[in-house]
VOMARLO-30354 format. One record per residue: x, y, z of N, C-alpha, C in turn; residue in three letters; residue number from 1; chain. Coordinates in steps of 0.2 Angstrom, whole numbers, m for minus. Example, Ala and Ser with C-alpha at 12.3 -4.5 7.8 and 13.67 -1.06 7.14 Angstrom:
// residues 2
> n.px,n.py,n.pz,ca.px,ca.py,ca.pz,c.px,c.py,c.pz,residuo,num,cadena
> 66,m28,39,62,m22,39,66,m16,39,Ala,1,A .
> 64,m11,35,68,m5,36,64,0,39,Ser,2,A .
This chain:
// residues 232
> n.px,n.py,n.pz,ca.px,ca.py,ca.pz,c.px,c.py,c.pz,residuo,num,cadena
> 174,85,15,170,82,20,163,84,20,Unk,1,A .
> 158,79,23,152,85,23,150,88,27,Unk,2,A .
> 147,92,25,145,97,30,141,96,38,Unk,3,A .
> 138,89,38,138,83,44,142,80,47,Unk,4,A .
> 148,79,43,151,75,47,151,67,46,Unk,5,A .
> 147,66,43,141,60,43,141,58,34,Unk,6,A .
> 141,52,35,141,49,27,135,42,27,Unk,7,A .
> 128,43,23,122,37,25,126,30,17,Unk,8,A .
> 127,24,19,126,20,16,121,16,17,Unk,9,A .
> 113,16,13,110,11,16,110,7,10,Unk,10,A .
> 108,2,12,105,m4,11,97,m3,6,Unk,11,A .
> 97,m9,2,90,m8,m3,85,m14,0,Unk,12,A .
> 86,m19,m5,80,m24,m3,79,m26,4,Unk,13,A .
> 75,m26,9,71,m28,14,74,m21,19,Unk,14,A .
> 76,m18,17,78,m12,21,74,m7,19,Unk,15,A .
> 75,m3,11,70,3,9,64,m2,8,Unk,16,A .
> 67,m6,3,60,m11,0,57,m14,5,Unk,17,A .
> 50,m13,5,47,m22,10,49,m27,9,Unk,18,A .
> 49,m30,2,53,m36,0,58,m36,m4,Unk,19,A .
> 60,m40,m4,69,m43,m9,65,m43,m15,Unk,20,A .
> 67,m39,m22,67,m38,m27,67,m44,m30,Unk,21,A .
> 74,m46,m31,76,m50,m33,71,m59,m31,Unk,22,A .
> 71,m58,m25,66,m65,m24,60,m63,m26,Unk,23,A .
> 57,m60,m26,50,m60,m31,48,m59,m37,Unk,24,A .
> 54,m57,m39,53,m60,m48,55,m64,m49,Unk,25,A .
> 59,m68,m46,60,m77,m48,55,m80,m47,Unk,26,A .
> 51,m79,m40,44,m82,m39,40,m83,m46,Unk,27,A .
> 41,m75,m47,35,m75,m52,37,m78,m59,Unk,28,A .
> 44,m76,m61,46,m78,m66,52,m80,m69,Unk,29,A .
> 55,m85,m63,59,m88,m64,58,m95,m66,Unk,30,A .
> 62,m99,m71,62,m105,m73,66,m110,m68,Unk,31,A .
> 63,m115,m68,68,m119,m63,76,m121,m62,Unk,32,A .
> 77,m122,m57,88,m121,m56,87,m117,m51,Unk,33,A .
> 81,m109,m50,85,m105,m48,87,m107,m38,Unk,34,A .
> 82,m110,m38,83,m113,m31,89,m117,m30,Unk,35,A .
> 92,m121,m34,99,m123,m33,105,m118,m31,Unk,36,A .
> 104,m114,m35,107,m109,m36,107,m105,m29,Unk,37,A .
> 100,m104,m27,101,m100,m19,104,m106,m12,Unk,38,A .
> 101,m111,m15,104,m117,m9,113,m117,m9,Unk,39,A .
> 118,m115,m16,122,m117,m17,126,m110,m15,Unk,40,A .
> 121,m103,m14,123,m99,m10,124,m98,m4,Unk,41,A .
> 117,m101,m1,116,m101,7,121,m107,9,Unk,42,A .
> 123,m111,7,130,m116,9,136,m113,8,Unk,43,A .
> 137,m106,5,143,m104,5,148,m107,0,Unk,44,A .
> 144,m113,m4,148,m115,m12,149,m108,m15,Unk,45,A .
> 143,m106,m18,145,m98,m22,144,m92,m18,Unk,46,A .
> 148,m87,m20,147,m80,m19,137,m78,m22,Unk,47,A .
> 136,m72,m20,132,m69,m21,131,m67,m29,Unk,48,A .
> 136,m66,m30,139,m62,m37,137,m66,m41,Unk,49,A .
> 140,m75,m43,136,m78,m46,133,m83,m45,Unk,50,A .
> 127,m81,m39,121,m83,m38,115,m82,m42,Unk,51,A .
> 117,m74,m40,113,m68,m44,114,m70,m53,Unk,52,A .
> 120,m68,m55,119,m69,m62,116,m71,m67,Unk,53,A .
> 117,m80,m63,112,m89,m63,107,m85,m65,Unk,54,A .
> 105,m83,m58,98,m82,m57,95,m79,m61,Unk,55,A .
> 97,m73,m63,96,m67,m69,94,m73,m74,Unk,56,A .
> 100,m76,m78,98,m78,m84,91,m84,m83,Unk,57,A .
> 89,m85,m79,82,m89,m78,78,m86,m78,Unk,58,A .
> 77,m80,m78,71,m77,m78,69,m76,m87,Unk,59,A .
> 61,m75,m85,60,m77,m92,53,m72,m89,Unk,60,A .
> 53,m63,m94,51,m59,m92,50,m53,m97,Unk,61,A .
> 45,m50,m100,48,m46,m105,47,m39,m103,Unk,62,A .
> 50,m33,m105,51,m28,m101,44,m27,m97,Unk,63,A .
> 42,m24,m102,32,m24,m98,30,m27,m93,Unk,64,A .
> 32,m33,m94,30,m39,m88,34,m38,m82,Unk,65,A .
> 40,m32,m81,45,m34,m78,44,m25,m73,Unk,66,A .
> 40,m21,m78,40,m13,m74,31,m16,m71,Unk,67,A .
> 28,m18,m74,21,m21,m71,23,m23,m64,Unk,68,A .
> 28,m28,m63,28,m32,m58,30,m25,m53,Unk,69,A .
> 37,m22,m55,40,m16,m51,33,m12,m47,Unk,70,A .
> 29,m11,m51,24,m7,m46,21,m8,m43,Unk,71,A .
> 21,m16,m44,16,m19,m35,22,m18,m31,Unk,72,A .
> 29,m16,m31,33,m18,m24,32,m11,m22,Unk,73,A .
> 34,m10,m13,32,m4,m11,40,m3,m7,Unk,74,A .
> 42,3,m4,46,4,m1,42,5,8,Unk,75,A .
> 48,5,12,45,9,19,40,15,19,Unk,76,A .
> 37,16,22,32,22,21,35,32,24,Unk,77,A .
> 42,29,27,46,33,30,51,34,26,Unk,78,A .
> 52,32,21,58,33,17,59,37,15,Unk,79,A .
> 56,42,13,55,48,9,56,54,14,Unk,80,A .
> 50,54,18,54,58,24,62,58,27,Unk,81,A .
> 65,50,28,72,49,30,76,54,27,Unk,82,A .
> 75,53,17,78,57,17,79,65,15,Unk,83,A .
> 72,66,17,70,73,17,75,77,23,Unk,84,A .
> 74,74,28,77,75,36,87,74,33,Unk,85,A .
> 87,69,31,95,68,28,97,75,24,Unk,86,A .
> 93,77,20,96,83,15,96,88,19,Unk,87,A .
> 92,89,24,91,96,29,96,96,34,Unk,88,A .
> 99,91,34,104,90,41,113,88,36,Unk,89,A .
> 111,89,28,119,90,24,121,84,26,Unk,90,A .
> 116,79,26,121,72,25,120,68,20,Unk,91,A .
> 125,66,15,124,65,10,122,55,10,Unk,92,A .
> 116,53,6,114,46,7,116,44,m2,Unk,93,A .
> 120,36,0,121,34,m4,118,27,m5,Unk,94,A .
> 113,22,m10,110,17,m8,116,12,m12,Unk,95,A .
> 116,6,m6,122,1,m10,120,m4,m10,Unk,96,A .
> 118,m8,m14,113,m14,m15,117,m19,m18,Unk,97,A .
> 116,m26,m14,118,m32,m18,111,m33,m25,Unk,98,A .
> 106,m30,m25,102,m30,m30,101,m27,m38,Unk,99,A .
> 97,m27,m39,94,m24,m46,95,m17,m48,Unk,100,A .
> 100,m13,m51,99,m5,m52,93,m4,m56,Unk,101,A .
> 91,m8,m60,86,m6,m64,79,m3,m61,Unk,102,A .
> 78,m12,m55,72,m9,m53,72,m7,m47,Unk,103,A .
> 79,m5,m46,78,1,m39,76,8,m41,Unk,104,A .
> 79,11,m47,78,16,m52,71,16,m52,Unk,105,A .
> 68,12,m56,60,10,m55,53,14,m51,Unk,106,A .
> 58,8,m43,53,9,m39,54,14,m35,Unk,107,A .
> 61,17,m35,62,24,m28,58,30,m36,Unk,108,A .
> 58,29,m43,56,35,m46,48,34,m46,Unk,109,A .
> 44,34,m44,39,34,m39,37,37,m34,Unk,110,A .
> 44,38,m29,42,43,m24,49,48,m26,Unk,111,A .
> 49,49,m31,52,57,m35,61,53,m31,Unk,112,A .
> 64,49,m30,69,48,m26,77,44,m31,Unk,113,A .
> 73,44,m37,80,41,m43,85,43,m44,Unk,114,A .
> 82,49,m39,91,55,m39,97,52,m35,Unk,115,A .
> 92,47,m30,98,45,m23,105,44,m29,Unk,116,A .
> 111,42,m28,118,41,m30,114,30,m27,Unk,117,A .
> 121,26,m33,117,20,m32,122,18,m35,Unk,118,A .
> 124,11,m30,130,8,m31,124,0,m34,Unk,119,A .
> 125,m3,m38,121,m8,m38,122,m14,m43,Unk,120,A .
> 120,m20,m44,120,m24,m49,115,m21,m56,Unk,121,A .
> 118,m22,m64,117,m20,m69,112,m23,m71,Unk,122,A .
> 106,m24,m74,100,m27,m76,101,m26,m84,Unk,123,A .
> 102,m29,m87,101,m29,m93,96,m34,m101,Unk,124,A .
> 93,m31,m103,91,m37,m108,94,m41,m110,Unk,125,A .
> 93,m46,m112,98,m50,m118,95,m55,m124,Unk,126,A .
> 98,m60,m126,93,m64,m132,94,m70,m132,Unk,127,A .
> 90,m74,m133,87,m72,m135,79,m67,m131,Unk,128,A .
> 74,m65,m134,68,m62,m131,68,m66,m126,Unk,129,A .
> 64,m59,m118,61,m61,m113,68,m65,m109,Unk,130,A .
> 75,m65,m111,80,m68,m109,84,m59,m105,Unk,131,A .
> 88,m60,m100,90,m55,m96,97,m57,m93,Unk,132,A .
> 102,m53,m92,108,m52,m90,110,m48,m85,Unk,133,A .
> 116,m51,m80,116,m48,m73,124,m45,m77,Unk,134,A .
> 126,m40,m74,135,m37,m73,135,m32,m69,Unk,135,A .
> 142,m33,m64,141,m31,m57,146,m24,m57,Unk,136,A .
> 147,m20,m61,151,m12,m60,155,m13,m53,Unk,137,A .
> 151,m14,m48,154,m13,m43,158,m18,m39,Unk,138,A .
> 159,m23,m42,164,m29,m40,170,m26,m38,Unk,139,A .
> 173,m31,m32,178,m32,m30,184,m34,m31,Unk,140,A .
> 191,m35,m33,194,m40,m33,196,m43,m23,Unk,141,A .
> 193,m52,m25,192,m55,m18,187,m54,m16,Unk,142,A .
> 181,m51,m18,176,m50,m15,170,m54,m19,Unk,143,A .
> 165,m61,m17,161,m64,m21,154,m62,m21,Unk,144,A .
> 153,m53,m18,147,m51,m19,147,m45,m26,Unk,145,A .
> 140,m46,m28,138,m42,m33,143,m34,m34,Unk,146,A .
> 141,m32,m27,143,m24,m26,147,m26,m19,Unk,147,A .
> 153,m25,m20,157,m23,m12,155,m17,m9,Unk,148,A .
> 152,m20,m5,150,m14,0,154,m11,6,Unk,149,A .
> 159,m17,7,166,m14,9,169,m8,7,Unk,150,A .
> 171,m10,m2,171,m4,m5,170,2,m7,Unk,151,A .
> 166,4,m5,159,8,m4,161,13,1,Unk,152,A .
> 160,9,9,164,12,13,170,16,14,Unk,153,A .
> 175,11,11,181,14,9,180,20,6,Unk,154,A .
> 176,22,0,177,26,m3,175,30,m1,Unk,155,A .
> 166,30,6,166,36,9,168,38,15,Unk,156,A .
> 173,36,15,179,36,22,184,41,20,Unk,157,A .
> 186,42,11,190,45,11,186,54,11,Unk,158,A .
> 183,55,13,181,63,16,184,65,20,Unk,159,A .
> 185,58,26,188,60,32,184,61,36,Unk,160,A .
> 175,60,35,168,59,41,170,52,40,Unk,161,A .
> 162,52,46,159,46,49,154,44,43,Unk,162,A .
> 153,35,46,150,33,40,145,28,44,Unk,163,A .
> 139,30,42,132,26,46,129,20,38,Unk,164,A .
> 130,16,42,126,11,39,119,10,39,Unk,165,A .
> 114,9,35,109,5,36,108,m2,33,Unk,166,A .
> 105,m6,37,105,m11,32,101,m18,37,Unk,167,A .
> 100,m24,34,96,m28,35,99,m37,37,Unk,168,A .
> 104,m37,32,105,m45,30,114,m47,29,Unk,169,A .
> 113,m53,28,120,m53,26,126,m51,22,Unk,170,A .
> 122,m47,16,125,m44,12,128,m37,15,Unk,171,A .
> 129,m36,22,129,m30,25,134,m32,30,Unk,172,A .
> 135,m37,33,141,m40,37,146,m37,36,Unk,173,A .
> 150,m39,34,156,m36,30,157,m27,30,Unk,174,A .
> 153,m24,30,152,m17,31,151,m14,35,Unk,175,A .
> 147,m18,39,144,m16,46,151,m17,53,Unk,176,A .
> 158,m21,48,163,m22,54,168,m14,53,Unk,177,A .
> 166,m12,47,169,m5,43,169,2,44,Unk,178,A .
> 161,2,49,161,8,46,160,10,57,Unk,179,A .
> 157,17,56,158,20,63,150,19,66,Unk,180,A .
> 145,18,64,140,16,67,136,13,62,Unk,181,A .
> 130,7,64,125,5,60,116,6,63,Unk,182,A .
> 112,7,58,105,7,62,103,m2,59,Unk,183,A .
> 101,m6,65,103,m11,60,95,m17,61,Unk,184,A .
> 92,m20,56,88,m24,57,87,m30,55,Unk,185,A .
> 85,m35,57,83,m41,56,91,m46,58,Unk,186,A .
> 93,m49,55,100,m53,54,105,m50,56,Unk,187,A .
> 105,m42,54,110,m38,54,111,m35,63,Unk,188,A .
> 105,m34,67,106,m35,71,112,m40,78,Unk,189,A .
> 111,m45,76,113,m50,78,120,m50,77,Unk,190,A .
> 121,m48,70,128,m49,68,130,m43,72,Unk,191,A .
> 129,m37,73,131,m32,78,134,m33,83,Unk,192,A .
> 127,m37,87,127,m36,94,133,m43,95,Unk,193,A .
> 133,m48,90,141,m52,93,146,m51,92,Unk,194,A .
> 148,m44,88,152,m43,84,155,m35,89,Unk,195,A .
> 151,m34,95,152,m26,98,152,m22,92,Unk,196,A .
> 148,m22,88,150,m16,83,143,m10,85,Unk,197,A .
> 142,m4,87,138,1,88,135,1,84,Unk,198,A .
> 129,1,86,123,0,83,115,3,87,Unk,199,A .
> 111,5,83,103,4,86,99,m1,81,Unk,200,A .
> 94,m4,85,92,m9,80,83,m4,79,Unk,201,A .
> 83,m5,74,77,m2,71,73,m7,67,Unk,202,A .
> 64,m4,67,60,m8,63,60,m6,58,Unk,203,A .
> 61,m1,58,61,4,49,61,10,50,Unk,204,A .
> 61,13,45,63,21,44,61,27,48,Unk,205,A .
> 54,26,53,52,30,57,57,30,62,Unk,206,A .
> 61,25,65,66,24,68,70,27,68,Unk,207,A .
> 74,27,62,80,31,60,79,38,59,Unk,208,A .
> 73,40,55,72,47,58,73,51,63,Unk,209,A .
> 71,46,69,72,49,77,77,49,79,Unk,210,A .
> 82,43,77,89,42,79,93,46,76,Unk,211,A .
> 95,50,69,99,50,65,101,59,67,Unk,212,A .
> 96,64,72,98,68,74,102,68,81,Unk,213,A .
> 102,64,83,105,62,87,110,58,89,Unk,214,A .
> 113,54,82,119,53,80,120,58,79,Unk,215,A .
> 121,62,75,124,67,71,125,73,79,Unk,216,A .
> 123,74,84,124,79,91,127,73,95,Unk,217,A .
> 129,68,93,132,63,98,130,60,104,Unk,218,A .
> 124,60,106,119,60,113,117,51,110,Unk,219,A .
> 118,51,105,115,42,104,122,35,107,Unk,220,A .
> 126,39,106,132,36,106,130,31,114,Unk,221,A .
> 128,35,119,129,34,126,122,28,128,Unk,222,A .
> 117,28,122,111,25,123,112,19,118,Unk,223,A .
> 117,19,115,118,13,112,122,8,113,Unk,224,A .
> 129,11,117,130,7,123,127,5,128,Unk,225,A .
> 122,9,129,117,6,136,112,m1,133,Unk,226,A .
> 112,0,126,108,m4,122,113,m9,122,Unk,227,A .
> 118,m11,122,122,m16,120,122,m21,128,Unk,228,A .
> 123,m16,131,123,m17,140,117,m20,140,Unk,229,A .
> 111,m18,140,107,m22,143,105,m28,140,Unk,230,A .
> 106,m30,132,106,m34,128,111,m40,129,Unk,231,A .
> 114,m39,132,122,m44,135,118,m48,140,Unk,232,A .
């Protein structure tokens, strides 16, 4: 178990990241379809897992053009301290992404942080040139997302600690009913608050900062129910 008590699964895109990885190099370098592809997601036809795929193979990007792009994207400005404060307080963080391993690798090596542990979808080249391939390690059987983050859960459950979620969007549903508390924003909120699942809702990382001592001494538990209370 760790030495916290405490296990961090966060979330990547629009959580660490400012924006979603993945939709900004379709903008920039996606051939056309991939928009069907997200409408055919957003209606619930496909899973995540082969939304993403599709979508991979439409892009038309050659490596260069693809770590260039990676350096305009930026992370939370608190991120690095989150997990500065995380390692000083023995709670081990793990990032679980419906997204890109490659260019999370990328952009968290940047702020010295490529060491984080990283559950994520496989980027790889393929052919012919400037052509690219999605595979998902961490799939599920039953489950139509890239990485189950359910399973993830699961597996930091078996320590026998608690398990704090971060995270943002829908790809996060499903885990946010699993684990023992979430810090939760944008969509994810929402899914919380109707779902009674504990939670504080946060704008970003300086947030969590302040709260995550405070989970871990248990003094947040009682402000989070009064958050739920006065939100109702």
């Amino acid at each position: 178990m760790p030495v916290s008590g405490w296990t961090i699964l966060c979330d990547f895109d629009g959580t660490i990241s400012v924006e979603d990885v993945i939709d900004s190099l379709l903008d920039r370098f996606g051939r056309p379809g991939w928009e069907v592809l997200e409408q055919d997601w957003r209606a619930g036809r496909i899973g995540s897992r082969e939304c993403m795929a599709g979508q991979v193979e439409l892009l038309q990007m050659t490596r260069a053009e693809l770590d260039e792009h990676l350096r305009e994207l930026w992370i939370d400005h608190a991120f690095p301290g989150f997990v500065a404060k995380a390692r000083e307080l023995n709670v081990p963080i793990r990032i679980v992404s419906d997204g890109l391993d490659y260019a999370i690798h990328q952009i968290l090596g940047r702020y010295g942080l490529n060491d984080l542990p990283l559950a994520a979808n496989h980027l790889a080249p393929a052919t012919p040139p400037k052509q690219w391939q999605l595979t998902s390690p961490f799939q599920a059987d039953g489950c139509r997302s890239g990485t189950c983050k359910c399973a993830c859960v699961a597996q930091a459950r078996k320590t026998g600690g608690k398990t704090l979620l971060i995270g943002d969007g829908a790809s996060d549903f499903c885990a946010a009913d699993r684990v023992d508390f979430v810090f939760a924003k944008h969509r994810l909120i929402e899914h919380c608050r109707a779902a009674g699942i504990p939670y504080m809702p946060i704008t970003g990382f300086e947030d969590a900062l302040e709260y995550l001592p405070r989970l871990l001494d248990g003094t947040l538990a009682h402000h989070a129910r009064y958050h739920e209370a006065a939100a109702a």
